[in-house]
C-alpha positions in Angstrom: 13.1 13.5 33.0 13.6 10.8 35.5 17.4 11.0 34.2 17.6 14.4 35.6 16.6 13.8 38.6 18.7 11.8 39.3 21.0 13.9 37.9 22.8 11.2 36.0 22.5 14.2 33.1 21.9 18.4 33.8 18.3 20.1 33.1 20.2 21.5 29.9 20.8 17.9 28.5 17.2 16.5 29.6 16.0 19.6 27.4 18.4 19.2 24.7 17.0 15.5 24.0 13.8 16.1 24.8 13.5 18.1 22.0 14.9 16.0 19.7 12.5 14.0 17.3 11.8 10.7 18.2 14.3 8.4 15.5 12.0 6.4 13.2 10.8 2.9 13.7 11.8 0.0 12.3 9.8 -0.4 9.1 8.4 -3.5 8.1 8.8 -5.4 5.0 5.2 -7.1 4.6 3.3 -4.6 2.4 6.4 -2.8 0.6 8.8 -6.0 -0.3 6.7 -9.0 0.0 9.2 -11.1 -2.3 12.2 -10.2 0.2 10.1 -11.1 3.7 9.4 -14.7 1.0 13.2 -14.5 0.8 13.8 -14.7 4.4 11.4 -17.0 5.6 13.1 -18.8 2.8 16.3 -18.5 4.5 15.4 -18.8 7.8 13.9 -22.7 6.8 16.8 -24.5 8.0 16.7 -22.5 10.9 13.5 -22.2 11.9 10.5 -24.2 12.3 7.6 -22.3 10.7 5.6 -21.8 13.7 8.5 -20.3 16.1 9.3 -18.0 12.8 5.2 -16.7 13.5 5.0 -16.8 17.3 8.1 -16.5 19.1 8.7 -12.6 18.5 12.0 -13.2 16.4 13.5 -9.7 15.1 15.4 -9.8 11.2 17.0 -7.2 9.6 17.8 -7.1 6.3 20.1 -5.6 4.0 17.5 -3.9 2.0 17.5 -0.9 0.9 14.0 0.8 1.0 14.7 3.7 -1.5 16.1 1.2 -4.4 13.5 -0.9 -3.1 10.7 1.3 -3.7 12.5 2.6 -7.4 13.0 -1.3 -7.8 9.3 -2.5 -7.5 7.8 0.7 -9.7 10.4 0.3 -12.6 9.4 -3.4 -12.6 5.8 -2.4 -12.5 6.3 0.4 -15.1 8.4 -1.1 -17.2 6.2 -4.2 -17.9 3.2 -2.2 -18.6 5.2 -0.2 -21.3 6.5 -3.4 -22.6 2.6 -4.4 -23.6 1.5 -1.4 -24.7 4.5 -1.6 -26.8 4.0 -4.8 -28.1 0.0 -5.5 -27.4 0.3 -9.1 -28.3 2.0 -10.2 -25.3 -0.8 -9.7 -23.5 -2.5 -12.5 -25.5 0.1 -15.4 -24.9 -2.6 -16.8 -22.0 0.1 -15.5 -18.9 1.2 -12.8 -17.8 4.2 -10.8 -18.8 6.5 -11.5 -15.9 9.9 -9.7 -14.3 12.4 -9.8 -11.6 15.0 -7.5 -10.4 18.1 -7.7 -8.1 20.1 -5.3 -7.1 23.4 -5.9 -5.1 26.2 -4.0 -3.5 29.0 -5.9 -5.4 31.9 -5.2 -3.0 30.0 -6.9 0.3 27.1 -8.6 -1.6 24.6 -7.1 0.9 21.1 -7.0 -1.8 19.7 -3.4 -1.6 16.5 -4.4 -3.8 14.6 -7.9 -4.4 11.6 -7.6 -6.7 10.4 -11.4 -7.8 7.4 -10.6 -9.9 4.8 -7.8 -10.9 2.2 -9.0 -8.3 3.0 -10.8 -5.6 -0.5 -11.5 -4.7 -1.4 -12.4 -8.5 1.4 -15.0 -8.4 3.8 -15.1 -5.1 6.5 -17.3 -7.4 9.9 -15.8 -6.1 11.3 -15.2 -9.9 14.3 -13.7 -8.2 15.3 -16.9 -6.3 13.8 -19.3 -8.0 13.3 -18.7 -11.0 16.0 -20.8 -13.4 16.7 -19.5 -16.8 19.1 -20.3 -19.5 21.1 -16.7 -19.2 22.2 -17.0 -23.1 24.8 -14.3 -23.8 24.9 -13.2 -20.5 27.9 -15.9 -20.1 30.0 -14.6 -22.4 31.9 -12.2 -20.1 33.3 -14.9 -18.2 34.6 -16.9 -21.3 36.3 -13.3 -21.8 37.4 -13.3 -18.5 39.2 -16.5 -18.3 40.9 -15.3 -21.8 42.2 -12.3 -20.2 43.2 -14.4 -16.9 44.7 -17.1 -19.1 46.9 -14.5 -20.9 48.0 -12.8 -17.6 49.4 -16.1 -16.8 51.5 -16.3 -20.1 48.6 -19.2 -21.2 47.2 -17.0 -24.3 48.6 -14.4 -26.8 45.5 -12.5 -25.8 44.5 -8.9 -25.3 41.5 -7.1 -25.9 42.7 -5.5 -29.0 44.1 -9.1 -30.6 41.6 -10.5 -33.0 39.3 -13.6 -33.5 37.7 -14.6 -36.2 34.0 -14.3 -37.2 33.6 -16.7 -39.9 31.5 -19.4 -40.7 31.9 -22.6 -38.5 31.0 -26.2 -37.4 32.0 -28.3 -34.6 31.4 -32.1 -34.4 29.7 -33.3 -31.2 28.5 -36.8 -30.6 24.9 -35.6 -31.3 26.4 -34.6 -34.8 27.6 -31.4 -36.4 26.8 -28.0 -34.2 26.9 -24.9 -36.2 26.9 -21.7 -34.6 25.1 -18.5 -35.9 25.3 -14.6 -34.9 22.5 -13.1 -33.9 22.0 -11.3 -37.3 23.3 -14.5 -39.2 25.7 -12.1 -40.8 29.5 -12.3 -40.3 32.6 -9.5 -40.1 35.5 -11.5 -40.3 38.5 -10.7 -38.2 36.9 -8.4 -35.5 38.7 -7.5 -32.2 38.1 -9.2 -28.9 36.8 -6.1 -27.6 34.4 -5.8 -30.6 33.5 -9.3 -30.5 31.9 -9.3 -26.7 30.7 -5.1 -27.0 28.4 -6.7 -30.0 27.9 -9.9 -28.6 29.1 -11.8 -31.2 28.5 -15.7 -31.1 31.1 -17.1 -33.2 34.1 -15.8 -32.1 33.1 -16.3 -28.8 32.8 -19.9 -29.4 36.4 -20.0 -31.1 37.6 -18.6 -28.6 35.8 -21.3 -25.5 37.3 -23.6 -28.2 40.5 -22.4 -27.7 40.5 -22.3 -24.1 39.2 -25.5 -24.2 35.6 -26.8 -22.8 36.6 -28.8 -20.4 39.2 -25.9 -19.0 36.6 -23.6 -19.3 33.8 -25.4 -17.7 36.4 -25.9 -14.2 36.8 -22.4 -14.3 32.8 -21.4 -14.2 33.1 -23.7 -11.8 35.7 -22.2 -9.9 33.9 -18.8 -9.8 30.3 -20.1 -8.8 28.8 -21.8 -11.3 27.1 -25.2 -10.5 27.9 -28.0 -12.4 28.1 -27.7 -16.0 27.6 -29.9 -19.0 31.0 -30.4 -20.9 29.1 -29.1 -24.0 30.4 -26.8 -26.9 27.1 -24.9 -26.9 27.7 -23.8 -23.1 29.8 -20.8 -24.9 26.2 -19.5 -25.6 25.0 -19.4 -22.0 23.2 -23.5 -22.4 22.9 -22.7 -18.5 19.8 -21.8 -16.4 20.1 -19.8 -13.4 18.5 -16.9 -11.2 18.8 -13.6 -11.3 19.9 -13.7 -7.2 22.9 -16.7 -8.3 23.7 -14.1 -12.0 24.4 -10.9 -9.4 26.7 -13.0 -7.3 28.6 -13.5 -9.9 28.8 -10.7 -11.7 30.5 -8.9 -8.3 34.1 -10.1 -9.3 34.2 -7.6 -12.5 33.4 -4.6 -10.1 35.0 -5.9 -7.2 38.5 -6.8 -8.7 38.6 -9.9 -9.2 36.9 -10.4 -5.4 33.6 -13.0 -5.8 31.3 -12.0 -3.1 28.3 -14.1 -2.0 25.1 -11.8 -2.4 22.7 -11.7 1.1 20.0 -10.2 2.3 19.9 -10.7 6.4 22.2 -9.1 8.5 21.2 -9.9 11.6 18.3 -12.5 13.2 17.1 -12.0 17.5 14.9 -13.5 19.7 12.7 -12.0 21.7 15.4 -12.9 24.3 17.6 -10.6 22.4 19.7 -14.2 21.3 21.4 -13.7 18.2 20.7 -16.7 15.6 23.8 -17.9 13.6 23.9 -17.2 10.0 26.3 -18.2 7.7 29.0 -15.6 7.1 28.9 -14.2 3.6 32.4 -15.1 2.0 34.4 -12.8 -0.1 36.8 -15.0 -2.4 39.6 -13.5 -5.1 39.1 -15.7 -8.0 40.8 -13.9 -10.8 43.2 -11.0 -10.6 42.1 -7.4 -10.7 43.6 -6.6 -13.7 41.7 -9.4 -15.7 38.6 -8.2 -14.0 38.8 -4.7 -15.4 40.0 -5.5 -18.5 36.3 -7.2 -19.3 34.7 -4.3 -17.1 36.4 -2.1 -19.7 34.7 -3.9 -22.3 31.7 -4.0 -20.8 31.6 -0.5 -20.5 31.8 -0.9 -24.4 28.8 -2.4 -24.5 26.9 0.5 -23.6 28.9 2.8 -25.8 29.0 0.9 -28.8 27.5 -2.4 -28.5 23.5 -3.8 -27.1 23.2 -1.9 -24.4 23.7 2.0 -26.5 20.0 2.1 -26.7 20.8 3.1 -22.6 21.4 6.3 -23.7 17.7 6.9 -26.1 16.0 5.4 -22.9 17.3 8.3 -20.9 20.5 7.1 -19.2 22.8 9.8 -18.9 25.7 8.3 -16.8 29.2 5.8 -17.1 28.0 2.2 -16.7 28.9 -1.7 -17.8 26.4 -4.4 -18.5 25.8 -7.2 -21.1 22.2 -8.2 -22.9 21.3 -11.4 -23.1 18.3 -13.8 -24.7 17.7 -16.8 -25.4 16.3 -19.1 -28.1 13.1 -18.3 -29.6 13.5 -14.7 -27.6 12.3 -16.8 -24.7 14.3 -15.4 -21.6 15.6 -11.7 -21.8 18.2 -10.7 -19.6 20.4 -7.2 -18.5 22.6 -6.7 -16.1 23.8 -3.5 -15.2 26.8 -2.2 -13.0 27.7 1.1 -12.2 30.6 1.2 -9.2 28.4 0.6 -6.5 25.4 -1.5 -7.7 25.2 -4.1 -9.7 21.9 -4.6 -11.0 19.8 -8.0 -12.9 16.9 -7.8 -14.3 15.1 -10.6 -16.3 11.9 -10.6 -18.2 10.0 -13.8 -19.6 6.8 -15.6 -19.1 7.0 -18.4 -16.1 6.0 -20.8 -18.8 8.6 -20.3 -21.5 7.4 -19.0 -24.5 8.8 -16.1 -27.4 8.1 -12.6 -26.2 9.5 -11.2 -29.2 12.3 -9.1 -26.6 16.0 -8.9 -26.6 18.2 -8.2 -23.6 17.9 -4.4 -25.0 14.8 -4.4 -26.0 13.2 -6.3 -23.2 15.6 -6.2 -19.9 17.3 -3.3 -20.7 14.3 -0.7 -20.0 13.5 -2.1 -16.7 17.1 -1.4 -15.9 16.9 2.3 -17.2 13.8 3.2 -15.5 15.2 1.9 -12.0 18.8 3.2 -12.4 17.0 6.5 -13.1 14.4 7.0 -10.1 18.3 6.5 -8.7 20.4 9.0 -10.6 18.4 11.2 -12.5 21.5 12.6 -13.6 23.5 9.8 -14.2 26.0 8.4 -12.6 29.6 10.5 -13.3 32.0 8.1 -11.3 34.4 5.9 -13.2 35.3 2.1 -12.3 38.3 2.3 -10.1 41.6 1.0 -12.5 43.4 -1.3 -10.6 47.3 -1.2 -10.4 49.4 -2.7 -12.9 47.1 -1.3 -16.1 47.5 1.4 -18.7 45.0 2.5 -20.3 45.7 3.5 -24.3 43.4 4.6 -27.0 42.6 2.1 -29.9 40.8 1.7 -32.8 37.9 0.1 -31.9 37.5 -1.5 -35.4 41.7 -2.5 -36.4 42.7 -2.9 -32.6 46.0 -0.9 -33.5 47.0 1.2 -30.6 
């Protein structure tokens, strides 16, 4: 009103707007995503004292995204409930059944949903950020992906319809002889790469880090993100702990083409002086080429059509996705991650002190991931994973590898 008259705008404007709707408030994080405002006052540690963070007025926005956030927090919730009733006698290990979820826009690395535990006020242990787990097979797409780099560069006579070999074998270490097993103790022989990572076969996966080498292999993890490894045979098996917040980051370069980019959740900090706070730039680094990138996406998308992850589709999921299981000794840690072209989604479910939970990756992990990927397609998600230039795609036998 006091626009019009001073007639910086006409009576028909001042109406116009005034009968607009007011645009919605900021919302605040406290009560709906108490893990993510942990994650920012995390964050905001070395910039902050504690005190100026409570009084001085200081505005943050994050990168969350309050629907997946929402879907994120009941599919956590719901899907650890159905686990015990399930299986009634993990509710009798002395601890509770514990989860945590992240969920990521791979191409900018902005996370849309954070859930670090069933409870927070039970237990306010952040399980997405801090919680270090040996990721077990969960690995084993980057050994592929240095395979597929390595024979881009002329290193390897590798593709993923050549074969490795799943047969019995032993490796001498200096603690002694190491002799990997499958997960069903049962071996197939010559099996395809494409077959060996869709099933998540150990062996040949550790022929193959044997071929690359450990020490070639362990500068490469390196090279992508991965802190500093142990020069150890058994680091083909995921011998690794990490977060599910550090697994998502990483996971980015299969969607993104070969692009690693460094997940965040703050986009902007203010003052109550309206002073923006520096924060570090997320960084957005090609560490392999694309096409190396989607040729383990490709076979990732195996893994829900024919390898751990096909129970997907008796849980409900009705759309294209990628993803590996993992889990680790004893059943103690049991991991999914899940990408469709957009998100990229972790989920991990264990006890915070380790103990067997009797899950997989798919039998475990893999729910959770259903449950929140449907609350966000109910009808599946029909887009395919962009093909970068300089591939063709050919039908092959999934068992002989012959085109």
């Amino acid at each position: 009103s006091r626009m019009a008259e001073e007639k910086t705008i006409t009576p028909e404007e001042r109406d116009a707007a005034m009968a607009d709707p007011l645009p919605a408030a900021p919302r605040s994080l406290a009560g709906s995503a108490p893990f993510v405002v942990d994650a920012v006052q995390r964050s905001l540690a070395d910039l902050l004292l504690p005190d100026e963070l409570q009084t001085e007025g200081y505005s943050i926005y994050t990168t969350i995204d309050m629907r997946l956030q929402n879907a994120a927090r009941e599919a956590v919730r719901e899907g650890l409930e159905e686990l015990e009733k399930e299986k009634p006698d993990l509710m009798g290990k002395g601890q509770p059944l514990q989860a945590a979820l992240v969920c990521a826009d791979p191409y900018s690395g902005a996370v849309l949903a954070l859930v670090g535990g069933r409870d927070f006020q039970a237990s306010s242990f952040n399980r997405a950020l801090l919680g270090k787990r040996p990721i077990g097979s969960v690995i084993k797409p980057f050994i592929y992906l240095k395979a597929m780099q390595g024979a881009q560069e002329g290193l390897y006579d590798l593709s993923p319809n050549a074969y490795l070999d799943d047969s019995p074998l032993t490796i001498e270490t200096p603690f002694g002889p190491w002799t990997p097993q499958n997960f069903n103790k049962n071996f197939s022989g010559p099996v395809t790469v494409r077959r060996a990572l869709e099933e998540s076969l150990n062996v040949p996966t550790v022929r193959l880090s044997q071929m690359i080498g450990i020490n070639v292999l362990a500068d490469f993890l390196e090279g992508l993100g991965f802190p500093t490894l142990m020069r150890v045979p058994s680091l083909a098996l995921g011998t690794i702990d990490l977060s599910p917040l550090e697994v998502a980051g990483l996971y980015t370069v299969f969607v993104n083409q070969g692009i690693r980019s460094t997940p965040h959740f703050m986009r902007t900090v203010r003052s109550s002086a309206n002073t923006r706070l520096p924060l570090a730039t997320p960084d957005s680094n090609q560490v392999v080429s694309p096409q190396a990138a989607y040729q383990v996406l490709s076979m990732l998308q195996g893994v829900f059509e024919r390898g751990t992850a096909n129970p997907a589709y008796r849980l409900g999921w009705k759309g294209i996705a990628a993803g590996k299981t993992g889990t680790t000794d004893d059943r103690q840690d049991s991991w999914f991650v899940g990408a469709v072209p957009d998100l990229i989604t972790v989920v991990w479910v264990g006890f915070d002190m380790p103990q067997p939970t009797g899950l997989t990756g798919s039998s475990g992990a893999l729910p959770i991931w259903v449950k929140f990927m449907n609350k966000i397609y109910p009808e599946g998600n029909p887009d395919p994973f962009p093909v970068p230039q300089g591939l063709e795609e050919k039908k092959v036998d999934v068992l002989t590898g012959e085109l």
